[in-house]
N, C-alpha and C positions, 0 to 999 in steps of 0.2 A: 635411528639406528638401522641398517641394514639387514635381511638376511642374513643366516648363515650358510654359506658358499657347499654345495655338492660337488659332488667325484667331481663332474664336468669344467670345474675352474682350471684343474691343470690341462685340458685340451686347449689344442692352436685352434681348432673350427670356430670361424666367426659363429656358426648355427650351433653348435653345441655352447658356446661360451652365453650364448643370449639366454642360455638356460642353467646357467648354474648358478642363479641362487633363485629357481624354484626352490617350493619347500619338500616336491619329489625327489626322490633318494635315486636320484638318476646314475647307470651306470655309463662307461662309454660301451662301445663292443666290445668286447674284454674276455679271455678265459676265467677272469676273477667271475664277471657275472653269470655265465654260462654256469659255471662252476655253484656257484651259488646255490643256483635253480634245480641243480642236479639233488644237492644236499639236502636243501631241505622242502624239495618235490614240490615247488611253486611253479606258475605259469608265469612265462615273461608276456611282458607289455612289450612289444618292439615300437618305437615313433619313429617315422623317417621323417624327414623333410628338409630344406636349404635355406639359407641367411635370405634370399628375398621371396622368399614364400610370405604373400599374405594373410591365406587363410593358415598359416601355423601359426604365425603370429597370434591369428583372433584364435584358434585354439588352444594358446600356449595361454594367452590373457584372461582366458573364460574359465580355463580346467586346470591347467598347469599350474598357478600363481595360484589357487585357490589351496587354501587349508585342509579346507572339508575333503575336499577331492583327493589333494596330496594323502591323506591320512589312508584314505581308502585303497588307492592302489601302493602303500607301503608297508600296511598291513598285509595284502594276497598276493600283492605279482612282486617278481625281480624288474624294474624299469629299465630298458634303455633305450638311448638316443642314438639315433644313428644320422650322419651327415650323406645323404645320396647322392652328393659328390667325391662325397672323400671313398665310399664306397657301394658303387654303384653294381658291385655282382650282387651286394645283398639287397638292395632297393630292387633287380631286375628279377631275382626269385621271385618277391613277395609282392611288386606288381602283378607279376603273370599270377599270381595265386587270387590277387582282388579283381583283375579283369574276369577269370574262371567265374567267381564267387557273386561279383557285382555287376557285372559288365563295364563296369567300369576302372577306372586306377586313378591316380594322381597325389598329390601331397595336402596335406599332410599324411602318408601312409599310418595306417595303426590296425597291429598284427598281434594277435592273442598266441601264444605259441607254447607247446608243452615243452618239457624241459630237453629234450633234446630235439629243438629248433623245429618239430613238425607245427604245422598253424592249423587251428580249428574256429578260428572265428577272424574275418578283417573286413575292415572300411579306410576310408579317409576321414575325413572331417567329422569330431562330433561335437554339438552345441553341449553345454554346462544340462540345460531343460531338453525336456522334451520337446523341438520345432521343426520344421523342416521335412516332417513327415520323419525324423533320425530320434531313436531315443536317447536321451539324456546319458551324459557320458557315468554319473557316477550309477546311474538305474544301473547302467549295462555293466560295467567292473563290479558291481557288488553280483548282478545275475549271471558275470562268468565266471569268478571266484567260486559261487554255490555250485553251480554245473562240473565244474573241473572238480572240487571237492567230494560231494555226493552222486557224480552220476559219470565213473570214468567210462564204462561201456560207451555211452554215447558222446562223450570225446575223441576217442576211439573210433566211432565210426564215421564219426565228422572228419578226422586226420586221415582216412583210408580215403574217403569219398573222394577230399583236395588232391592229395596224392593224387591218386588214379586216373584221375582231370588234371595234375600240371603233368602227369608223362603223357597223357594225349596230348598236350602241348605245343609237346616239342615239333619246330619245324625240322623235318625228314627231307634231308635235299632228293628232289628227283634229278640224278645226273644223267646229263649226256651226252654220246659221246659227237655232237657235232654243234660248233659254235659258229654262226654267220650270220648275215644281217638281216634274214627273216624275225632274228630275235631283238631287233631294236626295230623294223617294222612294227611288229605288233603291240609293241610297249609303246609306239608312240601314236598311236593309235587309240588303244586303252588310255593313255594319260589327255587327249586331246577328245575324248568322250569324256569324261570325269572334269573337265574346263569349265570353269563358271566363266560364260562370255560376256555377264553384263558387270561383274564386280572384278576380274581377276583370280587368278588364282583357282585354287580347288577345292570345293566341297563349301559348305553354309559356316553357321559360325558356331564355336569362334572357329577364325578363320588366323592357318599360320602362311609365314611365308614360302614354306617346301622349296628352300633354295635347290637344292641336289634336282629336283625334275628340273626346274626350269631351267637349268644349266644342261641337261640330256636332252632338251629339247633343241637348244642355241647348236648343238653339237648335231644335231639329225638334222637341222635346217640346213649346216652346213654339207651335212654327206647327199641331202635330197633335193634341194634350192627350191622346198616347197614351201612359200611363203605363208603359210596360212601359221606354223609353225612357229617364225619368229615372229610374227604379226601378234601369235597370243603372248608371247612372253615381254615384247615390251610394254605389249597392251596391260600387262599384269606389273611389271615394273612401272607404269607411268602412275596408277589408280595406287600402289603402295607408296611412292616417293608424295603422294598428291596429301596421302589419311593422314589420320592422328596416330598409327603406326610408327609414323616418321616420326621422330623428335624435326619440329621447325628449325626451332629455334637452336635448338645444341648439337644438332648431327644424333645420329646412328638410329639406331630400331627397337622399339621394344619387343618383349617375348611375341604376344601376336594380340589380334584383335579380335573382343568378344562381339561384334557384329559382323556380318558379311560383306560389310564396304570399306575393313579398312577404318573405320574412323573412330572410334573408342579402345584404344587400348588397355591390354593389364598392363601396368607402368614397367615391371622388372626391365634391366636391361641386361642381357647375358652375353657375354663373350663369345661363344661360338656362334649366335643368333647375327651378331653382328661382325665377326671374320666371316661367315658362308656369305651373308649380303653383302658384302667388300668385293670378294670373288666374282661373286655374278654381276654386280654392278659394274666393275672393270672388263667385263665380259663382254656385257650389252654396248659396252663405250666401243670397246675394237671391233663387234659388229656393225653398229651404227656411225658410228666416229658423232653421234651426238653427246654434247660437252654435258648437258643436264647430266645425262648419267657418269660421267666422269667429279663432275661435282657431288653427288652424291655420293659418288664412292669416297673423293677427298673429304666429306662429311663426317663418314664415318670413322675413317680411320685417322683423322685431326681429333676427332670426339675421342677416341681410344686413347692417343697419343697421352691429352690433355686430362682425363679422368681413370685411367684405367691401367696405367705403367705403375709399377709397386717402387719400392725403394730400392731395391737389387735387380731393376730391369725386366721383372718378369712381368706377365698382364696378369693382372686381376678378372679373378670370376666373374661377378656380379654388380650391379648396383638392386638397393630392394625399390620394390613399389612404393612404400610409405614412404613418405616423411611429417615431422611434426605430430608422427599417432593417426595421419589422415593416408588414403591411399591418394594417389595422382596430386597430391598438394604441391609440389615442386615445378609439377612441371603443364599446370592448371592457369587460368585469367580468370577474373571478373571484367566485364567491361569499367567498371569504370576505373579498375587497377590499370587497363591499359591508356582507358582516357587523362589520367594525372599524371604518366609516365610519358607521354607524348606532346600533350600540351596542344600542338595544331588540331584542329578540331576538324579541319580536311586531312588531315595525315591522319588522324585517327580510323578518319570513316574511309580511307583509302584499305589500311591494314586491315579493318574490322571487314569489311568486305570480301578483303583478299584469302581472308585465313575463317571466314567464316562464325565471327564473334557476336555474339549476340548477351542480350540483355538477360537472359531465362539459361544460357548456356548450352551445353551436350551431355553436362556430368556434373550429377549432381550440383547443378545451380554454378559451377563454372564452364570454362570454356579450353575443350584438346583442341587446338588449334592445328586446322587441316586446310588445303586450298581447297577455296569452291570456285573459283574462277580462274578464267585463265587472264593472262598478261593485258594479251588484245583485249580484253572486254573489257578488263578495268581501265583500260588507258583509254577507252571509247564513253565509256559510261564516266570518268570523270572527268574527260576532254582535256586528256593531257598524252604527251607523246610517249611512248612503249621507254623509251629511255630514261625519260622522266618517272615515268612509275617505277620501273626498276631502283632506282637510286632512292625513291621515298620508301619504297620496301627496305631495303638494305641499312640505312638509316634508322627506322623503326627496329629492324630485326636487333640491331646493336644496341640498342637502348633496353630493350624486352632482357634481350642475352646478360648484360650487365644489373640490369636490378635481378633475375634468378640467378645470378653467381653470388649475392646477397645474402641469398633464401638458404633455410637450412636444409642439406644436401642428403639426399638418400641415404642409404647406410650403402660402404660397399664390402664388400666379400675378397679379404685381399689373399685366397690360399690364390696358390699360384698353382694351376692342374694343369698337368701335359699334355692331354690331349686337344686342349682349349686353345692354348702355347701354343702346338704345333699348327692348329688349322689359322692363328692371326699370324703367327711368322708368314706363312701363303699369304694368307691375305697383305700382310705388311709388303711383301717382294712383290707380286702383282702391283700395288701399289705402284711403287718404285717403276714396274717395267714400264705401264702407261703413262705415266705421269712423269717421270725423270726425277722425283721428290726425292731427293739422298734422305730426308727425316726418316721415310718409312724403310729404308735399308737399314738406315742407323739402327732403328727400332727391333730389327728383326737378327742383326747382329746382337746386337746386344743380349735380347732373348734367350739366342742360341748358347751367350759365353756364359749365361746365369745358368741355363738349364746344366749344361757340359760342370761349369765347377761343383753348381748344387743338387742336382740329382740324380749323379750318374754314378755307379757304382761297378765299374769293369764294364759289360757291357750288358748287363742290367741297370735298370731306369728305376724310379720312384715314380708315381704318381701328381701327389704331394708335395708342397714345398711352402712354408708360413713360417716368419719367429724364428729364421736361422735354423728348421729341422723340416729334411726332407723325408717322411712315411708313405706307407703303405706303396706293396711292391705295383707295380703298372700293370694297366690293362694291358687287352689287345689292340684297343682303339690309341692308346698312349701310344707305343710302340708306332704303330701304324701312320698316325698322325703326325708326329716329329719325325719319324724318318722323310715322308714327303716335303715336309718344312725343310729338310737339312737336303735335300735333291735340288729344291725348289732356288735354295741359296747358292748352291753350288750351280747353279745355270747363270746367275749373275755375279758372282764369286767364286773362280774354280778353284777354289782352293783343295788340294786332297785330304789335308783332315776331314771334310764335310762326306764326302762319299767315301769315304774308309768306316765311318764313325755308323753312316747310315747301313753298310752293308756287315756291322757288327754284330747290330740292333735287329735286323735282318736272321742273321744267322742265330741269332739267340732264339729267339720269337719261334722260326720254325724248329728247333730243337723244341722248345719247352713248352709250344701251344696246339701245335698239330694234335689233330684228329685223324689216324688212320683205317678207322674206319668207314668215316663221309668225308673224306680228303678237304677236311677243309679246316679252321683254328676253333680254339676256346674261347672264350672269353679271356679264360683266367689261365693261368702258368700251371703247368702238374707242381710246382713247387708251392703254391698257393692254399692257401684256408680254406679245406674241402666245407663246402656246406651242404644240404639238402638235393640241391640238386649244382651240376659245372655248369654254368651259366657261357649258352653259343647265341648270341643274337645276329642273324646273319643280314638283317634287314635296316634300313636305318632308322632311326627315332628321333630326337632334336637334333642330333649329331649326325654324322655320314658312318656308317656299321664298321666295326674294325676289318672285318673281313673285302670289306670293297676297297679301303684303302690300303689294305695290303696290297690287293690286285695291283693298285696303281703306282706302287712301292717297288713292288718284286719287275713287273715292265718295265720300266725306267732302271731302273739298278741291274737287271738282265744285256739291255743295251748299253750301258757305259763299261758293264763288267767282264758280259760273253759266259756267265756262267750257268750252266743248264738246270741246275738245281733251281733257279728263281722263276724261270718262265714256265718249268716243271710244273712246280707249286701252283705259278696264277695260274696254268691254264685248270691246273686241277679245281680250284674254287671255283672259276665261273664254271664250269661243267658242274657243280653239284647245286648249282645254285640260279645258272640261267633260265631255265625253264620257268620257275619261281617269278624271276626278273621280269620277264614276258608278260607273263599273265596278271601279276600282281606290279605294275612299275610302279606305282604310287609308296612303297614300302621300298623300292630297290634302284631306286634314285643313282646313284653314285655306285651301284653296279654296274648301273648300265653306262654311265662314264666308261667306267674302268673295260667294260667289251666292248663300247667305243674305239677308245684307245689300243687295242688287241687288235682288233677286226681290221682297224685303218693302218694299219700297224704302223710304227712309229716312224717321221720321219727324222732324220739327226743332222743337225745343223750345227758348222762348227763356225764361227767367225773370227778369225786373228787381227789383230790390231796394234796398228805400230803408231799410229798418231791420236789425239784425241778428236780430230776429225773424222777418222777412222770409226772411232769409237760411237760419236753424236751418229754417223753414218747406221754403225750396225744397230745402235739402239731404237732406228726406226723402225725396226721390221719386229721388234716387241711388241708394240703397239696395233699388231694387227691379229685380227683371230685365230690362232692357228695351234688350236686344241690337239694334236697329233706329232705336231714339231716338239723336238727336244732343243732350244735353241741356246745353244752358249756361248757367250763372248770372251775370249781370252787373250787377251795380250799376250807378246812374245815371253814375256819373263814368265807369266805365269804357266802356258804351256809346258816353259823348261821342267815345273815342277810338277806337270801331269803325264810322266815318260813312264811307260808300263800300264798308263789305261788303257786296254783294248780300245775303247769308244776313239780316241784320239789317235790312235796308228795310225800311220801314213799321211798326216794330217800335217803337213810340213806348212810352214807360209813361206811366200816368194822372194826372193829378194825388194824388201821395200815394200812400203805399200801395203794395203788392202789385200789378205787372202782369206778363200772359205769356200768349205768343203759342203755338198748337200749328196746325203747318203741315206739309200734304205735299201731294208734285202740284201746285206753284205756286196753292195756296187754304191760307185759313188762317183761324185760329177769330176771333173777336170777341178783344177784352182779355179776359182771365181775371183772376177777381180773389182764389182760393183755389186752393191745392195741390189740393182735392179735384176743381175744376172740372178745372184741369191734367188730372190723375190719368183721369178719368173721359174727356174729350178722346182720350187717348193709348189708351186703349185702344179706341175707339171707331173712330181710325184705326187701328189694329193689325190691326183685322179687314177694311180695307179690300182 
């Protein structure tokens, strides 16, 4: 006989649902619970944390599920759960409140809080006992029930202390008033001192993959041609595609790696972790035109396709790290699982070689399979030819890949969130432009016609979308991020619903999120659920900050549309925020994109198309790096229906034939009448 089911059963959150039939009297976020709290003067419990969180898991399993426990915190607190996806203004309060507190943050969040939301005691993760150097979770609920009870003064001056320490907090833009490229100098400087030169990447472990620098690096290689530059970021791309970061065997990335080389992962896989590695990996491909990284990127975003599209076409959030009750069990070997699965006893010790399998393991007595070798040495070392190893790799991988489609498969997290949406639709159309894949258009099409039917409401957005109900109103980063996604389409699709829809989304955002007094956005809408503090993060976090990708929203939307209200706006945010950028790039990754893209200022490239040769023609020059070009291909019919874009004025094509225009700074070239002409145009302004 099961549980009886809590509040939490009517939620769409895979992470709130995985907890309703605790025997805790969980609420969702709610005015009912607030409410509660208020009446009869109890302290809430706040829990944060997401459907592939582990350690909530082992917290939920140890404390949550427990009787004893349950009893205790429903007898003195009001409970509830809170999903840090579904709302991450209230998870970025009461992080910044256990960074203050702990120095540190992470999930599972757990926030003691008087009834009118101020917090007087948090952590993360607590064990059932006392371990860990952490006291036991029910020691602590019964010793903060007695305190909040018999000792409000000194509640009270815990809630003042926090307070008073999160308005120190707040980052204070230092604006000003001059933006040039002394400010991506010295950021890439800072970031190429902060370079771990023998593992990749930045800083010890664990170790993430900070896609937004490494992409402002590929961008400053290109304005500097100072090799040392791109030299580190492929060097960091080669050591990540090489770890147990990589899924081998199934494509894409997990969240990151708890050692410094790349080679142990925490298993989750996250959507946005792996649309920013899609981007930058298509990145490194049109710098290098080497096909590994093009591979890689088709890795990913085949992995997506195949695991991570929902039933109504949107991407799913997550997959979790457990499965079967184990962490990394999915996607884990034993040798001799690979030995009975292979049979050749030289193909064996070819693979086991190649990927680093051993008898003892890496983890926990199995094996994350990572390259330790390269091609040449195995084809040397087992004295067979580079061709031929290749093919016994390939061969092996299929065989590995089909017995874990077998295995029982992660949990996944199928809310479908906007901001996540918008950065794989990018990532999906990138795709497409290198690679010619119509899948990843299709894919990204499709995205856009789920989001458009299901979470759009005039021209406010939801967040949210599960179970046929679109909730909770949108970020700034939502906003931010689909508008780029809907630009991004309309550069391979000019259709004008796309940049109508984007500069609606546009004109809402700055209506209802500006800050005029640090000229730059909110987090959250003045129409939003005021809490303790308006939550502005101007910096990036696992995600790229809403405020950099507005930049890069408002520039691009400025140039197709000619309206001074948008370039207004960006210039005003990087002004309150570059100086920051400068000094701190490690945090302001995709700022400095976005005063990239300002500073080089944009070049605009129109391509018309009357033949599909035409067409295969202009789609070469996709395929090349050119971070500053707005590049759009339009057929003659589609043109007809972009009459009234500024960007497109005077943009006639010729009679027959091949035409295209390359424009910046309000001048623009004659008719072109070859890609090379194009080609040779764009680079011509590029050094302008």
């Amino acid at each position: 006989m099961g549980r009886r089911l809590n509040r939490l059963a009517s939620e769409t959150s895979p992470y709130l649902l995985q907890h309703a039939d605790n025997p805790v009297d969980w609420y969702p976020w709610s005015e009912e619970a607030l409410r509660r709290a208020r009446e009869e003067d109890k302290p809430i419990f706040l829990s944060i944390g997401y459907s592939a969180c582990h350690w909530c898991h082992v917290m939920e399993h140890e404390c949550f599920e427990d009787e004893e426990v349950a009893r205790i915190m429903n007898e003195h607190y009001i409970n509830i759960k809170v999903d840090r996806e579904e709302r991450p203004d209230i998870d970025d309060v009461y992080q910044r409140v256990c960074q203050l507190v702990t120095g540190t943050g992470g999930w599972p969040l757990s926030v003691f809080l008087t009834p009118d939301l101020k917090p007087f005691y948090v952590g993360t993760y607590f064990p059932k006992e006392d371990r860990y150097g952490l006291p036991g979770f029910p020691r602590l609920l019964t010793y903060l029930a007695e305190l909040y009870r018999n000792d409000r003064e000194r509640v009270k001056r815990q809630v003042e202390m926090i307070m008073n320490g999160l308005s120190m907090l707040e980052v204070r833009p230092r604006a000003t008033e001059s933006l040039d490229g002394t400010l991506l100098d010295e950021a890439a400087v800072h970031l190429l001192d902060d370079a771990d030169m023998v593992n990749g990447g930045f800083g010890g472990a664990p170790k993430f993959p900070n896609a937004m620098n490494l992409m402002f690096l590929l961008r400053y290689h290109r304005m500097k041609g100072m090799s040392r530059f791109l030299n580190f970021v492929l060097f960091t791309l080669n050591r990540m595609a090489d770890g147990g970061i990589h899924d081998q065997i199934g494509g894409g990335f997990h969240r990151y790696s708890v050692d410094a080389r790349w080679m142990v992962p925490h298993f989750e896989k996250m959507l946005y972790d792996n649309a920013m590695l899609a981007l930058l990996y298509a990145e490194a491909y049109q710098v290098s035109r080497d096909e590994r990284y093009m591979g890689v990127m088709k890795g990913i975003l085949d992995y997506v396709l195949r695991e991570m599209v929902s039933s109504e076409n949107g991407f799913c959030s997550s997959q979790d790290a457990d499965s079967e009750g184990e962490e990394g069990r999915y996607y884990t070997w034993s040798k001799d699982e690979v030995r009975r699965l292979i049979g050749s006893d030289e193909y064996t010790d070819i693979l086991c070689a190649y990927y680093g399998i051993s008898e003892q393991g890496n983890f926990e007595g199995r094996n994350v399979l990572h390259v330790s070798m390269s091609i040449d040495a195995l084809a040397s070392r087992f004295n067979k030819s580079v061709d031929e190893v290749k093919s016994i790799l390939e061969r092996c991988r299929a065989l590995l890949f089909n017995a874990r489609e077998a295995r029982v498969k992660p949990g996944r997290d199928e809310k479908v969130i906007l901001a996540w949406n918008g950065l794989m639709i990018s990532a999906m159309v990138k795709g497409y432009r290198v690679s010619d894949d119509s899948r990843y258009l299709d894919a990204a099409l499709n995205a856009v016609d789920m989001v458009e039917a299901r979470m759009v409401d005039g021209s406010r957005l939801k967040r949210i979308y599960k179970d046929g109900i679109a909730k909770v109103d949108a970020y700034l980063d939502d906003y931010a991020s689909y508008m780029n996604a809907l630009l991004d389409l309309f550069e391979v699709r000019p259709r004008r619903m796309y940049l109508d829809r984007a500069a609606a989304y546009a004109d809402h955002m700055l209506k209802h999120f500006w800050d005029d007094d640090s000229n730059d956005l909110y987090y959250t809408s003045d129409e939003h659920e005021q809490l303790i503090v308006r939550s502005k993060s101007p910096y990036d976090l696992s995600t790229p900050s809403g405020n950099s990708m507005t930049v890069l929203a408002l520039i691009r939307l400025y140039h197709y549309t000619h309206k001074q209200e948008y370039i207004s706006a960006a210039e005003s945010i990087m002004k309150a925020h570059a100086v920051h950028a400068a000094e701190n790039p490690y945090a302001y990754g995709n700022m400095l994109n976005a005063l990239y893209l300002y500073l080089r200022r944009p070049v605009e490239v129109t391509m018309i198309t009357s033949t599909t040769d035409d067409l295969m023609s202009a789609k070469h020059l996709w395929r090349e790096f050119m971070p500053e070009c707005m590049a759009v291909i339009a057929s003659r019919e589609e043109l007809d229906g972009l009459e009234g874009v500024p960007f497109f004025s005077g943009r006639v094509p010729s009679d027959g034939g091949f035409t295209a225009y390359v424009c910046k700074g309000f001048r623009c070239s004659l008719p072109l009448h070859s890609i090379e002409e194009v080609r040779r145009h764009i680079l011509e302004e590029a050094q302008v």
